[in-house]
N, CA and C atoms as an extended XYZ file, in Angstrom:
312
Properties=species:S:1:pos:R:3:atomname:S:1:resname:S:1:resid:I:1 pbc="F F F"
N       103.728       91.051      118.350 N   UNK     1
C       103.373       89.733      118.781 CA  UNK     1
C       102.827       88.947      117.589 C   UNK     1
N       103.107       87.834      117.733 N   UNK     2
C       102.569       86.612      116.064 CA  UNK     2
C       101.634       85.749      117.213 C   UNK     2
N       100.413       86.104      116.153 N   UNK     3
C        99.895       84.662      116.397 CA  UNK     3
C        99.241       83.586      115.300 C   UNK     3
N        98.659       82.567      115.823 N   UNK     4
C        98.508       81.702      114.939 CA  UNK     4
C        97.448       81.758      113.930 C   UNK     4
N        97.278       81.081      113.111 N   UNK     5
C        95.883       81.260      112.268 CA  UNK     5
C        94.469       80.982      113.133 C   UNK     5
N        94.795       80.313      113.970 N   UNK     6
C        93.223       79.617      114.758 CA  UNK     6
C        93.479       80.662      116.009 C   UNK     6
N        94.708       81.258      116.714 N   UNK     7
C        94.553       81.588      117.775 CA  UNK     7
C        93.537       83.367      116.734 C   UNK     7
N        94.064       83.645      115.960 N   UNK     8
C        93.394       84.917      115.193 CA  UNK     8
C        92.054       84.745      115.001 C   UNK     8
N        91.499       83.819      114.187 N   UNK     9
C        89.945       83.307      114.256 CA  UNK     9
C        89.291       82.851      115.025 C   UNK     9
N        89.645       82.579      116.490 N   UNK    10
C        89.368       82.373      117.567 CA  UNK    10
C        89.072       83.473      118.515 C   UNK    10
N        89.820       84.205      118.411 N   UNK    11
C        90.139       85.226      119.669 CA  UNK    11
C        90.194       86.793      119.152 C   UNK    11
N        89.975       86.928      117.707 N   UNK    12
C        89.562       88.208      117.201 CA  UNK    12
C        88.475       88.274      116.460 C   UNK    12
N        87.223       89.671      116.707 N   UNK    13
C        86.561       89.388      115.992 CA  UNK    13
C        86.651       89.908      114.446 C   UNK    13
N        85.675       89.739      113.565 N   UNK    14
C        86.270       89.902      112.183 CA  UNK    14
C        86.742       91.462      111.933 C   UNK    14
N        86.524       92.634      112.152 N   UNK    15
C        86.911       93.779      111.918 CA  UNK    15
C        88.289       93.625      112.270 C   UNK    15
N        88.771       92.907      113.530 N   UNK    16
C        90.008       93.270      114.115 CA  UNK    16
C        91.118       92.229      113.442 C   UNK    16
N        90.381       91.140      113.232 N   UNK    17
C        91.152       90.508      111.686 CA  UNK    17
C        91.504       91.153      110.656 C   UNK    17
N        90.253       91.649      110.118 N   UNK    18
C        90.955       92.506      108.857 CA  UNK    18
C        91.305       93.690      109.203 C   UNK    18
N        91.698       94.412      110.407 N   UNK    19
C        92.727       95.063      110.378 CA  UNK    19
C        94.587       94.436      110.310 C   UNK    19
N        94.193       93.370      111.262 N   UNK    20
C        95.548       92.465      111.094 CA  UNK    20
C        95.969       92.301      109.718 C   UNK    20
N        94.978       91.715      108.993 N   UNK    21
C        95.345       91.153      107.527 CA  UNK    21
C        95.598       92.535      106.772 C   UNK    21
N        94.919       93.331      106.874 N   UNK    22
C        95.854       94.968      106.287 CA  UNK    22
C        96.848       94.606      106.526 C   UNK    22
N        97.476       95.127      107.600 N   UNK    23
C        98.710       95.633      108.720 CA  UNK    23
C        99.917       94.769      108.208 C   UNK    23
N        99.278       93.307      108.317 N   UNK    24
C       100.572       92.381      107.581 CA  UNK    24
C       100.602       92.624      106.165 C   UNK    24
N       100.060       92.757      105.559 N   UNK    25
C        99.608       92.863      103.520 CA  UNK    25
C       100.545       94.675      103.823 C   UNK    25
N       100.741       95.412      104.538 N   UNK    26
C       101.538       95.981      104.333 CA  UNK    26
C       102.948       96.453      104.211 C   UNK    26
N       103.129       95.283      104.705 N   UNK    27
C       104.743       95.020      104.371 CA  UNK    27
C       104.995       94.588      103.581 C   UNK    27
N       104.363       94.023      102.335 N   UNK    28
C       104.502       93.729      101.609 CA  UNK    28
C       104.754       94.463       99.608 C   UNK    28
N       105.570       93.818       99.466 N   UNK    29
C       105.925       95.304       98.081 CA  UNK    29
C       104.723       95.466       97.317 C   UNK    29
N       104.017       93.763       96.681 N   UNK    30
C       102.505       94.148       96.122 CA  UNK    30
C       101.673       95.072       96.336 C   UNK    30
N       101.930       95.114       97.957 N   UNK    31
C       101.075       96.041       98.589 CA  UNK    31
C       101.340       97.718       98.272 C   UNK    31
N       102.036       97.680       98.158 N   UNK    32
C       102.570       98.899       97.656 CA  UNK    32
C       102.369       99.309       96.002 C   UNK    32
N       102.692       98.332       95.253 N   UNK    33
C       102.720       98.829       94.421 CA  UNK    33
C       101.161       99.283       94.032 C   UNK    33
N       100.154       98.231       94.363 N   UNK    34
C        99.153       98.277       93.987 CA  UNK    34
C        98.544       99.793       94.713 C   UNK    34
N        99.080       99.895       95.682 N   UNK    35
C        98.708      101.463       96.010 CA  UNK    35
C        99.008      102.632       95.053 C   UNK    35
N       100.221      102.337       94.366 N   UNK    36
C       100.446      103.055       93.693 CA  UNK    36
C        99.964      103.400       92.391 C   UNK    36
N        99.546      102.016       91.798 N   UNK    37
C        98.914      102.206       90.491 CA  UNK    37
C        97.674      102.863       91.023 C   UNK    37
N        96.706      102.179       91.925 N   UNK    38
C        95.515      102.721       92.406 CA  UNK    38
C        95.615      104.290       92.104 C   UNK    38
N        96.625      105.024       93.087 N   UNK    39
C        96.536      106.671       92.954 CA  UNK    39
C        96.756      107.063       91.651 C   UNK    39
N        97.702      106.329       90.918 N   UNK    40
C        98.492      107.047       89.668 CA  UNK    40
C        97.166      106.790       88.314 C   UNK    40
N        96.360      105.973       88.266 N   UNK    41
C        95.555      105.369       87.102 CA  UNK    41
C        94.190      105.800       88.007 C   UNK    41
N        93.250      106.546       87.547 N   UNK    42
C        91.909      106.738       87.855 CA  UNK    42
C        91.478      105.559       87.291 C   UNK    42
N        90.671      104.603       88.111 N   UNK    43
C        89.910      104.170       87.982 CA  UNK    43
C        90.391      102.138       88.087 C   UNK    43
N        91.583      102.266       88.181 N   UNK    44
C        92.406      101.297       88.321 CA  UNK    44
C        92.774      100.757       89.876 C   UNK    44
N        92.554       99.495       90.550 N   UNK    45
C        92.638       99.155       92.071 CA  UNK    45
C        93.847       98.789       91.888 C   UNK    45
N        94.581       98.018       90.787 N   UNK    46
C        95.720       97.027       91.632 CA  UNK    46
C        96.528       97.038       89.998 C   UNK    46
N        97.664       95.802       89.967 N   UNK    47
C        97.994       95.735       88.522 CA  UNK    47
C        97.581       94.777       87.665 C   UNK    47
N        96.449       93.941       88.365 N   UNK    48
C        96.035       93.204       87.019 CA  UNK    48
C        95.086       94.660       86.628 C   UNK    48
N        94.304       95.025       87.068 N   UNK    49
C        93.478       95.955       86.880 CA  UNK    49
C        93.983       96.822       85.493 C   UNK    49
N        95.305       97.225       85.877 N   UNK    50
C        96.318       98.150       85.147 CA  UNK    50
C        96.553       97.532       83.873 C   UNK    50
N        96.667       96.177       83.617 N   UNK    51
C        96.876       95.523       82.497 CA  UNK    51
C        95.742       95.319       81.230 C   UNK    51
N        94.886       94.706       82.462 N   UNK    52
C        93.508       94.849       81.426 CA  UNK    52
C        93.006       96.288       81.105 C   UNK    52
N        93.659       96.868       81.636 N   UNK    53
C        92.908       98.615       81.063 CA  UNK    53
C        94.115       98.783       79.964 C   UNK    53
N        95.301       97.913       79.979 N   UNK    54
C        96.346       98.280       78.714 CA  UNK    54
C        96.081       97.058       77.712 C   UNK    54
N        95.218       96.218       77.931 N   UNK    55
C        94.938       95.371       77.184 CA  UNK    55
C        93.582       95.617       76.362 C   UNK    55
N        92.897       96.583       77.127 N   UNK    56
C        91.737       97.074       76.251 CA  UNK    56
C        91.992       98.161       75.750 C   UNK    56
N        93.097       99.000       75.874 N   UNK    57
C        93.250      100.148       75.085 CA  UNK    57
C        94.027       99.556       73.864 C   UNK    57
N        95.190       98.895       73.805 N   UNK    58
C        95.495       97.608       72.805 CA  UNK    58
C        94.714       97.477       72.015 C   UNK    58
N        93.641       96.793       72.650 N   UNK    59
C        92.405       96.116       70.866 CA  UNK    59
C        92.032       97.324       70.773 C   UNK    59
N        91.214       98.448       71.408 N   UNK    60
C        91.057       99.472       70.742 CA  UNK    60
C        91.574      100.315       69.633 C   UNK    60
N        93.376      100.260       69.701 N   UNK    61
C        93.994      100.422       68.907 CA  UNK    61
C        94.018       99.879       67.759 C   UNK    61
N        94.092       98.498       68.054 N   UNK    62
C        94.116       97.643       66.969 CA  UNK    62
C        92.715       97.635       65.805 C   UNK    62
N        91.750       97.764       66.719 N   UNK    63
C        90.717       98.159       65.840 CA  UNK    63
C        90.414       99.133       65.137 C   UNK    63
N        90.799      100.463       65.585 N   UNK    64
C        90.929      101.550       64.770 CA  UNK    64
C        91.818      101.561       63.352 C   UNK    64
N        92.888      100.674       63.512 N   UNK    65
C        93.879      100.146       62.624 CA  UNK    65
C        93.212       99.499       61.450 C   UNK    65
N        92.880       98.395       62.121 N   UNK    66
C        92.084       97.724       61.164 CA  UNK    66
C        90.995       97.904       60.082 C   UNK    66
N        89.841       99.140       60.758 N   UNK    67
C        89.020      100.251       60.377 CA  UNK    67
C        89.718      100.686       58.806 C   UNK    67
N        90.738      101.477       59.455 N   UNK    68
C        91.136      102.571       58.725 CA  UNK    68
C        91.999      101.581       57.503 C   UNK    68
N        92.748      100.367       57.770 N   UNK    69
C        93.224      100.252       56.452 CA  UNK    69
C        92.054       99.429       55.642 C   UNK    69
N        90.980       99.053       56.226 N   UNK    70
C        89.447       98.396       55.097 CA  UNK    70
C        89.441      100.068       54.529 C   UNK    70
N        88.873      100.584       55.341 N   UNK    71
C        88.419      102.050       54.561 CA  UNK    71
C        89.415      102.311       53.427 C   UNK    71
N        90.854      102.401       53.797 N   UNK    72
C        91.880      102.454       52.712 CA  UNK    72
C        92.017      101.154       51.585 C   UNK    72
N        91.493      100.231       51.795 N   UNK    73
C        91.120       99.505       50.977 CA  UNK    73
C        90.123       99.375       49.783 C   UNK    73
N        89.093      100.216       50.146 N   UNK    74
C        88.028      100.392       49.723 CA  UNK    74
C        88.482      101.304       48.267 C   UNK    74
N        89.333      101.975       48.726 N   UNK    75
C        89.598      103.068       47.643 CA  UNK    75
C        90.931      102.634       47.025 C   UNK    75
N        90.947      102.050       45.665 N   UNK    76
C        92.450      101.929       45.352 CA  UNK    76
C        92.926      103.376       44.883 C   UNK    76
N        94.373      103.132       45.025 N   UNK    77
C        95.194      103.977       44.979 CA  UNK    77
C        95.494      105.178       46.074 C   UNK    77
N        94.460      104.965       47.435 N   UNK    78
C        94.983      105.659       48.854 CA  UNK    78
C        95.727      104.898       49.311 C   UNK    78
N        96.831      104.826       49.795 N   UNK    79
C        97.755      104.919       50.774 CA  UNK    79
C        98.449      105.429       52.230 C   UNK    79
N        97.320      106.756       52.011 N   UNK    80
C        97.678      106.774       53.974 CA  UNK    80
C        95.784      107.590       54.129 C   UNK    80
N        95.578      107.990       55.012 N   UNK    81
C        95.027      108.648       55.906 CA  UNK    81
C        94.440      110.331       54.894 C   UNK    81
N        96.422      110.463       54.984 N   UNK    82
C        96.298      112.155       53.932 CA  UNK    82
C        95.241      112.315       52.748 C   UNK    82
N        95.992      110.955       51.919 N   UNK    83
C        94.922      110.772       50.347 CA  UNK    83
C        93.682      110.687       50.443 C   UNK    83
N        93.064      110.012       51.725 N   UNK    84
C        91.623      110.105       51.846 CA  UNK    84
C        91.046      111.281       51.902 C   UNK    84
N        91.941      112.106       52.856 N   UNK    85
C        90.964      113.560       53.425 CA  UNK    85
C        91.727      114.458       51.958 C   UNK    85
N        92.167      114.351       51.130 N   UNK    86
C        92.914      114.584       50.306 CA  UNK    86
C        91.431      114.989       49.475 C   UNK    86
N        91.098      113.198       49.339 N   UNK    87
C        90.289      112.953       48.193 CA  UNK    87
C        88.938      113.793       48.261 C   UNK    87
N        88.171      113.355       49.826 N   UNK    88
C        87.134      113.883       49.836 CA  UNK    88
C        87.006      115.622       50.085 C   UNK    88
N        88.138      116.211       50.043 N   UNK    89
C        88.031      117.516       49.905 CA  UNK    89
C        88.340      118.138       48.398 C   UNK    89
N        88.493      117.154       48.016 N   UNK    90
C        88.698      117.403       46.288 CA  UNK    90
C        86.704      116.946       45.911 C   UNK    90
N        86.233      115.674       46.439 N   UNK    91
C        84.665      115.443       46.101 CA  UNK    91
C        84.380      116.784       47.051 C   UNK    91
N        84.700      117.663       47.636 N   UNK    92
C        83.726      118.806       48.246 CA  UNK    92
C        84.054      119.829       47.109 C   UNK    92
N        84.926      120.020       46.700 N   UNK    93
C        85.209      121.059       45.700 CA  UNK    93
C        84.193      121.084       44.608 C   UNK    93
N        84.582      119.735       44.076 N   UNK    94
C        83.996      119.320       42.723 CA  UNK    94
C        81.910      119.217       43.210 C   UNK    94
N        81.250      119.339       44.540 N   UNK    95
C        80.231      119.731       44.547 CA  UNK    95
C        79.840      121.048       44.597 C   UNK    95
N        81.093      122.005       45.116 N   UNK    96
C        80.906      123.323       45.416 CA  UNK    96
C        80.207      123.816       43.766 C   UNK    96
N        81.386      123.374       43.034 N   UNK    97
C        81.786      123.800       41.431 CA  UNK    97
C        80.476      123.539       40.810 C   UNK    97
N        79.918      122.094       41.314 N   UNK    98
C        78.582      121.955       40.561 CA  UNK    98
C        77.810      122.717       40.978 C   UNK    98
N        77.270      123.150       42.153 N   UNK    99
C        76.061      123.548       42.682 CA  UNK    99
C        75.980      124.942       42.301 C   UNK    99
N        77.306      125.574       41.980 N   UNK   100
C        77.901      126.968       41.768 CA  UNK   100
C        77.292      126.865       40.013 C   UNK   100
N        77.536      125.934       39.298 N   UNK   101
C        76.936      125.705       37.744 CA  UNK   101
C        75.604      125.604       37.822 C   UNK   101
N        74.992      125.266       38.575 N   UNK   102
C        73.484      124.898       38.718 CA  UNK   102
C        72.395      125.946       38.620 C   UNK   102
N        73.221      127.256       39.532 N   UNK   103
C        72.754      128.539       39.912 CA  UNK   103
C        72.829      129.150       38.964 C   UNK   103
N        73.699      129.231       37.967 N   UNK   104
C        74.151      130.337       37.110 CA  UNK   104
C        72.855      129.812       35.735 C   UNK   104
């Protein structure tokens, strides 16, 4: 049975409205999908939800990016990631070597 917008706010009270307004919102594909992201993404209700959680993992990315090539900046002649951990395990050596001269 359909009824109208006023015969619904008239003649139902609000619980039994928003069961209506479910019931119809479920035929609907939004409706669905948003169920779906809901189960599939902890912590996520719907798909804007879903976006802004891919829009903040995004700048996160981007910031780590950004991080890492200042840090690679800092040092001329690194070029990735490797040369850094490269380098500072070459400065751990070269303290081992001293501290090892120190003793003797």
């Amino acid at each position: 049975m359909i009824f109208t917008k006023q015969e619904i706010q008239e003649n139902f009270p609000l619980n039994e409205r928003i069961k209506l307004e479910k019931s119809k919102s479920q035929n609907s594909v939004v409706y669905w999908i948003n169920e779906l992201v809901s189960q599939s993404v902890p912590g996520v209700e719907d798909v804007p939800g879903l976006i802004a959680l891919n829009k903040n993992i995004t700048e996160q990315v981007e910031d780590l990016y950004k991080e890492k090539e200042s840090l690679l900046s800092a040092f001329p002649g690194l070029h990735s990631t490797d040369d850094l951990i490269e380098m500072v395990r070459d400065m751990e050596n070269q303290l081992v070597e001293l501290y090892k001269e120190k003793e003797i």
